[in-house]
N, C-alpha and C positions, 0 to 999 in steps of 0.2 A: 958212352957211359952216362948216364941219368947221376946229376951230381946231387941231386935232390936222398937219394940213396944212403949219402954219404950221414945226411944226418937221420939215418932211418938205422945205423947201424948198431948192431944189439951189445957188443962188445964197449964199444964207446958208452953206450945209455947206459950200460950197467955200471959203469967208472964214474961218470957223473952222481948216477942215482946212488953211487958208496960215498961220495965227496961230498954231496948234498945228506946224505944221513949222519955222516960223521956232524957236520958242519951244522947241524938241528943240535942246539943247546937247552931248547927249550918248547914248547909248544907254539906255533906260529901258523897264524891264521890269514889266508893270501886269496883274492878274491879274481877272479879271470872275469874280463866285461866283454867279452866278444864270443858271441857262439858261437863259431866256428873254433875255438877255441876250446869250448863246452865239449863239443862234439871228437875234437881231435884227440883230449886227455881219457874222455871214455874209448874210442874207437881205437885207439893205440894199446891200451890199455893198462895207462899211466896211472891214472885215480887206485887202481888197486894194487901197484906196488910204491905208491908213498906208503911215510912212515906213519903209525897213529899219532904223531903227534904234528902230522904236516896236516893242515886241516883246509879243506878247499872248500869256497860258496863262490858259485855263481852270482852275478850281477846283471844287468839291463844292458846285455849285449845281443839281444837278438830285437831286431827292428820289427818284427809280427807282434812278437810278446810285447814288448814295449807302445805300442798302439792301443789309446787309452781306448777305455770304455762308450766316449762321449764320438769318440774320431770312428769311432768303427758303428755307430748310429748313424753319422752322419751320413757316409757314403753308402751307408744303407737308402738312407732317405734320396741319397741324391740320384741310386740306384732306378728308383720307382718314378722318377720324373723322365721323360723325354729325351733321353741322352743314349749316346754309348759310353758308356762306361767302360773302360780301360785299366785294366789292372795285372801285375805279376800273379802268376796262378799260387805263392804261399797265401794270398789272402782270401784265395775263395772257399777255403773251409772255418776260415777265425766265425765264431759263435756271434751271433747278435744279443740284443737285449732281449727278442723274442723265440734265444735260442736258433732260430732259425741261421744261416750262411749263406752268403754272393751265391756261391752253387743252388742254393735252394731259389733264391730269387730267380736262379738264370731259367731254370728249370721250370717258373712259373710263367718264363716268358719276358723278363727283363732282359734287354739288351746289354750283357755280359762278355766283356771280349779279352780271354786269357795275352798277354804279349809279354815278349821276351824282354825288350825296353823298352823307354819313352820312346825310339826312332821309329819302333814300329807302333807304338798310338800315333806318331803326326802323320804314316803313311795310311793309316786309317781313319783319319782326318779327310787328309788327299782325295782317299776312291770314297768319303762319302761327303761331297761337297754340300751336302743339304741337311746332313743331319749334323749333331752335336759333338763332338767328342772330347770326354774330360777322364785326363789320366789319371789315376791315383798317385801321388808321389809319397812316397813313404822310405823308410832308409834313413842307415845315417852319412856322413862325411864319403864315404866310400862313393855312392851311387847317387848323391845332388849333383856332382859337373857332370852327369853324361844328361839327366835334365835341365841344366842352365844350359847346356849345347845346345840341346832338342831346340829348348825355347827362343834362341840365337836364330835358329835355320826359322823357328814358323816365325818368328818376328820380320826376319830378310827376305821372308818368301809370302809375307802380307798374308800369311793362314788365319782365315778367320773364326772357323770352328773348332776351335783347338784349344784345350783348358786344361790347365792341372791345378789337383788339389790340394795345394802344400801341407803335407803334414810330416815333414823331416826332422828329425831329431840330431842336434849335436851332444858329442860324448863328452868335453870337458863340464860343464855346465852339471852335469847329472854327476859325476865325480864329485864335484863339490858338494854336491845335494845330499851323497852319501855320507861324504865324509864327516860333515857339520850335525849328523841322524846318531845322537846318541845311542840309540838301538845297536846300533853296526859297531863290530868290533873288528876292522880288520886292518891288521899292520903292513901289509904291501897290495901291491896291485900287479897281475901279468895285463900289459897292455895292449890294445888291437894292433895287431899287424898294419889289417886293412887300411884301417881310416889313419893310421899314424903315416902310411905311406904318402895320403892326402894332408896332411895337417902336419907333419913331422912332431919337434920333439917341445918346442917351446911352449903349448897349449898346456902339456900337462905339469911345468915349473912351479905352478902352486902349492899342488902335493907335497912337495919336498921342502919347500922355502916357506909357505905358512903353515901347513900340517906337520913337518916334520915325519912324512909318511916314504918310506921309497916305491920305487916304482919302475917296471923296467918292460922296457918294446919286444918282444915276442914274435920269433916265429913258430908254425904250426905244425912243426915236425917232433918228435917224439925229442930229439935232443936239443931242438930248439928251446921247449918246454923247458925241459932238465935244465938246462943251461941258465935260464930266465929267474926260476927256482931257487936254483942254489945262487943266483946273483943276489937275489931278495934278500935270502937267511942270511949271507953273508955280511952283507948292508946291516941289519939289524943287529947283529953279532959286536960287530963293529961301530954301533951307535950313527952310522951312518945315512943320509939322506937324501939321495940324489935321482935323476931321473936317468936310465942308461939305456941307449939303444943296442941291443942283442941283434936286430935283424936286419945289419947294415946291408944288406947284399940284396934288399929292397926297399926299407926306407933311410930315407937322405934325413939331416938334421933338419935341412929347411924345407921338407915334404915337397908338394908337387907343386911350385911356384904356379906354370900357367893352370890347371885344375883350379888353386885358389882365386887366382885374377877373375877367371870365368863365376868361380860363386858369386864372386865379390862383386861384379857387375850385375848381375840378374839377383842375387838373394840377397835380403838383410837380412841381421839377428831378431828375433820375436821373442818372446812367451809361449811356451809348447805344453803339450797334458802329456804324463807318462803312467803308465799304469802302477799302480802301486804308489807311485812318487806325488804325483799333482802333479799342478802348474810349479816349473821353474823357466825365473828368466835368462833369457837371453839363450835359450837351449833350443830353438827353434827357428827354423827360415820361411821368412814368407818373400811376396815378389817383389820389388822392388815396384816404386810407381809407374815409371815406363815401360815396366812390361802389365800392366792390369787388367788390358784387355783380354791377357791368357788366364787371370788370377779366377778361380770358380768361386772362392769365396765373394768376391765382388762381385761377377759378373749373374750369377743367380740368389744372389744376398741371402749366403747361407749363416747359421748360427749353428753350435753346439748345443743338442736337445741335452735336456737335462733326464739322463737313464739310472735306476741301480745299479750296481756291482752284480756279477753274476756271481747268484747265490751258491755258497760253498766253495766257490773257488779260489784256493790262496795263492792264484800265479802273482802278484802283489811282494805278498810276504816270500815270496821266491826270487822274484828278481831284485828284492833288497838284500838278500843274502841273509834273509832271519831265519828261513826254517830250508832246509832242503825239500826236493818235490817228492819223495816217499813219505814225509812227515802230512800231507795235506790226504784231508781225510776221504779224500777224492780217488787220490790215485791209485791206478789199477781196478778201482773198483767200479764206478761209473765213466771216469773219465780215462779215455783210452785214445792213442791213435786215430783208432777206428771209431770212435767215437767222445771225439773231445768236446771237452765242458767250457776250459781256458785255450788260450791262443799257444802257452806253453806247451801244450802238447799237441798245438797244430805243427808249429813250424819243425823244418831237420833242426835249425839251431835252436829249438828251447832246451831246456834244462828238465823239464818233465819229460819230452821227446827222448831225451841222450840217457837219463835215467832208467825210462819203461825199457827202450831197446838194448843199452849194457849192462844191466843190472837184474834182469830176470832170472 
């Protein structure tokens, strides 16, 4: 028996989703920061039997869309120099500054190399001992320890053509970033499964002890959701503020000790660019100094070119949670799947993506 089922089941959902309607006193406004999250409330099709007055925005849970403007230049630029470039295939169709995308470059004849993970950029390292190879790191908490790994193994294994290009985002740091955005009006948070699995539950005790905001860990099953929900309204109801983990039966309070060890040795905290957001500190990992000779920003002394925003598009004011992605005058009409503008409607988890596909 698949016990996963258990919370897929419709009898159940619908008893939550009456306890959580009763338990709505008031209008209340709850923001989910992990796409797959995004993805799971439309694909279940959760979003259309809340109540009007449960009101859901997405936030800067999808790590495509969150890759600022300036970072997605760069590895353009870094594209066109003398390298294999290494990257997960969501980033070969994000827009550049000159509209053009990685797929267009590759297509022109850059050396473009789709991979599954970092282990397979070091083994494309390995069989091309003469040439370059710089992976793209991007992600948040989730996916940094399998490249602090990588970088363990080409450190102990003396790889010399081996680079990545830290551009990792952390989730508490950008939480604050919101919640301090007078613009944002949101009174709870459903929390990432994923990265809380890595980081457990103490990153996000701010929320609740200096914002006075609650907040509760999430899993991605339909009464996982429901469950998380009506924990939220019921916190608020109750004048309550605390941070609750709902999805013990994957993450631990004290998340994944060795995973964090491993960051902790190969990444420090930085200064990161998020789209929409800017620069916040300490919301980014770069290499630590004894690994620098994998670091790309050092080793080919790269900078952040200075690009515009790409014209018309509000992925920004979307992944802040100010306008939903049907409001932005873009969508459906120029900007498509099939032909995207913003990086939200490149990736499965943006929030334009989960809208065009459940909501047509």
């Amino acid at each position: 028996m698949n016990l996963l089922n258990q919370f897929k089941d419709a009898k159940l959902c619908k008893q939550v989703l009456a306890e959580l309607t009763a338990e709505l006193k008031a209008p209340f406004r709850f923001m989910e920061v992990c796409g797959t999250h995004t993805v799971a409330i439309f694909q279940s099709g959760l979003r259309s039997l809340f109540p009007e007055n449960l009101i859901h925005v997405s936030g800067p849970g999808c790590p495509v869309c969150v890759t600022h403007e300036k970072e997605v230049a760069l590895f353009f630029e870094l594209a066109k120099k003398d390298v294999i470039l290494a990257t997960f295939g969501d980033l070969m169709r994000v827009p550049g500054p000159d509209k053009k995308s990685l797929k267009d470059l590759q297509a022109e004849g850059a050396k473009i190399k789709v991979v599954y993970s970092p282990f397979d950029a070091l083994t494309l390292a390995r069989e091309n001992p003469l040439a370059k190879v710089v992976f793209i790191g991007v992600g948040f908490e989730t996916t940094a320890p399998t490249i602090a790994a990588t970088l363990k193994i080409a450190k102990k294994e003396k790889v010399k053509n081996f680079f990545v290009l830290c551009l990792h985002k952390l989730v508490p740091p950008a939480l604050r970033a919101l919640v301090v955005d007078p613009q944002l009006k949101v009174e709870g948070f459903l929390l990432p499964g994923h990265v809380s699995a890595i980081i457990g539950v103490k990153p996000y005790l701010f929320l609740a002890k200096e914002y006075s905001i609650p907040a509760v860990i999430g899993g991605f099953e339909p009464l996982d959701i429901l469950q998380a929900l009506y924990l939220l309204v019921k916190m608020k109801n109750e004048g309550k503020a605390e941070i609750i983990n709902s999805y013990k039966r994957v993450v631990k309070t004290e998340g994944n000790v060795k995973a964090q060890e491993v960051l902790a040795e190969v990444f420090q905290p930085c200064a990161a660019l998020w789209r929409g957001i800017g620069e916040i500190p300490e919301s980014g990992l770069q290499l630590r100094e004894k690994y620098a000779d994998f670091d790309a920003f050092q080793v080919f002394d790269l900078q952040f070119p200075e690009v515009p925003p790409l014209k018309g598009c509000k992925c920004g004011e979307v992944l802040k949670g100010l306008i939903r992605p049907d409001e932005c005058p873009l969508f459906k009409k120029v900007c498509t799947p099939q032909h995207p503008v913003g990086p939200c409607m490149v990736s499965t988890e943006g929030s334009c993506a989960a809208y065009y596909k459940y909501s047509l």
